[in-house]
LUMKOLLO-41240 format. One record per residue (C-alpha): residue in one letter; z, y, x. Coordinates in steps of 0.05 Angstrom, whole numbers, padded with zeros to 5 digits, always signed. Each point is the difference from the previous one (the first is absolute). Last residue first. Layout:
<recs>
AZYX...
</recs>
This chain:
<recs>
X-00131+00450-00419X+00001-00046-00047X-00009-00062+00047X-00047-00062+00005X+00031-00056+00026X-00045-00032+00051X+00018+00032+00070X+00068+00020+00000X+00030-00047-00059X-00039-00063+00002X-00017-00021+00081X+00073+00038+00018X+00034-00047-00046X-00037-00065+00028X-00003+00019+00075X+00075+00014-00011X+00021-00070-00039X-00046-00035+00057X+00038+00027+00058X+00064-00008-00034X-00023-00079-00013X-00020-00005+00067X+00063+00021+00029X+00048-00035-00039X+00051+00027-00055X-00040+00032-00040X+00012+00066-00031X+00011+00006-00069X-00047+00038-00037X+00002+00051-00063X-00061+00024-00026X-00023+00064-00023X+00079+00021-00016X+00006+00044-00064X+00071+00015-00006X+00020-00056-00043X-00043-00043+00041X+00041+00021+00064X+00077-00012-00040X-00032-00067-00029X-00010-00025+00065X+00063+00017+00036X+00038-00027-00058X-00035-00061+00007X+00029-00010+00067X-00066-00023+00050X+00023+00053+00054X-00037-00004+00071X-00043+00056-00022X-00071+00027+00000X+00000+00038-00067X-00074+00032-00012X-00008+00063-00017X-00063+00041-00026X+00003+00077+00001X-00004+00018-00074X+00058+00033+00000X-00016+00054+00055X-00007+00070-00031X+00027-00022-00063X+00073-00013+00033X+00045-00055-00045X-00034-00067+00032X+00009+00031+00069X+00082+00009-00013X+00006-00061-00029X-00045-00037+00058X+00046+00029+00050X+00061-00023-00037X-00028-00066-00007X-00012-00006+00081X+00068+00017+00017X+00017+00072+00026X+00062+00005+00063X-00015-00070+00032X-00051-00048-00031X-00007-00065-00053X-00067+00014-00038X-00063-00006+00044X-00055+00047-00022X-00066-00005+00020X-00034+00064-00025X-00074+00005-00026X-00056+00052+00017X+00051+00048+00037X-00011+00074-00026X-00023+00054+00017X+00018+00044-00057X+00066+00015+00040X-00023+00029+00057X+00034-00014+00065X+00037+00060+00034X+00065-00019-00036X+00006-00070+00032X+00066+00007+00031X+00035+00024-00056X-00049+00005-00063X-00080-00024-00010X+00022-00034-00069X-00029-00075+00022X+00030+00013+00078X+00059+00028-00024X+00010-00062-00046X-00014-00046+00050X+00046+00025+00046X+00055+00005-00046X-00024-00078-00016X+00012-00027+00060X-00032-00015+00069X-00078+00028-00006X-00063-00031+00025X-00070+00045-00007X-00055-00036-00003X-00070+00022+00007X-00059-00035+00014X+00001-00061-00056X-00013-00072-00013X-00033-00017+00062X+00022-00073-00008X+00048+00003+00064X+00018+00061-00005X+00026-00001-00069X+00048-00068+00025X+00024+00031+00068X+00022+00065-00042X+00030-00045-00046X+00033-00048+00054X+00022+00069+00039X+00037+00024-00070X+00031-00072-00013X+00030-00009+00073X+00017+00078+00001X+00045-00011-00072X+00010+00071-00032X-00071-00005-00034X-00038+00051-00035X-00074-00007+00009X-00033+00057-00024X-00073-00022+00005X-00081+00025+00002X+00026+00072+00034X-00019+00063-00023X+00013+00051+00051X+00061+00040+00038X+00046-00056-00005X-00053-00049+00043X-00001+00041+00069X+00079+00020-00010X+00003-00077+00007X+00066-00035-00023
</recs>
């Protein structure tokens, strides 16, 4: 977490409880100068005071918001589709796009995150390159190509 970051817009909210997968991403956006500001958070509570500016992000403002959040699914306390419920049903930051980066391929999984309004729902590669490749890819689209309504 950097207090630096959490205090200003920042390109993505990468919420990831797995260190290998989190440093990998952050390796990956670096790597293709996808973005300057990421800010890395464990769970989903974390995430979710970090999107609504609560707990230990309280001094951030909420209206700036992340231009997309990478969402992995399976996490401790929150899980990912019960932070994208709870963003889906809040005006002030609905249209915030998500993408799923998970391990899961259970259809269930899937349908749950479309039926909420998932931007695109990824599952992480295995092997290094292909990880590498699947990040340079999502970040090339939704931070710097998509075009966003606010």
């Amino acid at each position: 977490m950097s207090t630096e970051f959490s205090k200003h817009v920042v390109d993505i909210l990468l919420v990831e409880d797995r260190t290998e997968d989190a440093e990998l991403a952050l390796m990956a956006l670096k790597k293709y100068n996808l973005v300057n500001k990421v800010e890395w958070v464990r769970d989903g509570e974390e995430a979710l005071e970090f999107i609504f500016a609560e707990g230990r992000y309280k001094d951030r403002n909420i209206e700036d918001k992340p231009k997309m959040i990478l969402l992995d699914l399976k996490m401790p306390k929150v899980d990912g589709i019960e932070v994208l419920q709870k963003v889906r049903a809040d005006e002030r930051v609905k249209f915030i796009p998500i993408v799923i980066l998970t391990t899961s391929k259970e259809e269930q999984d899937i349908l749950n995150a479309y039926h909420l309004n998932v931007n695109a729902y990824m599952v992480k590669p295995v092997e290094f390159n292909g990880f590498v490749e699947a990040i340079k890819s999502m970040g090339l689209f939704w931070v710097l190509l998509n075009q966003r309504p606010y």
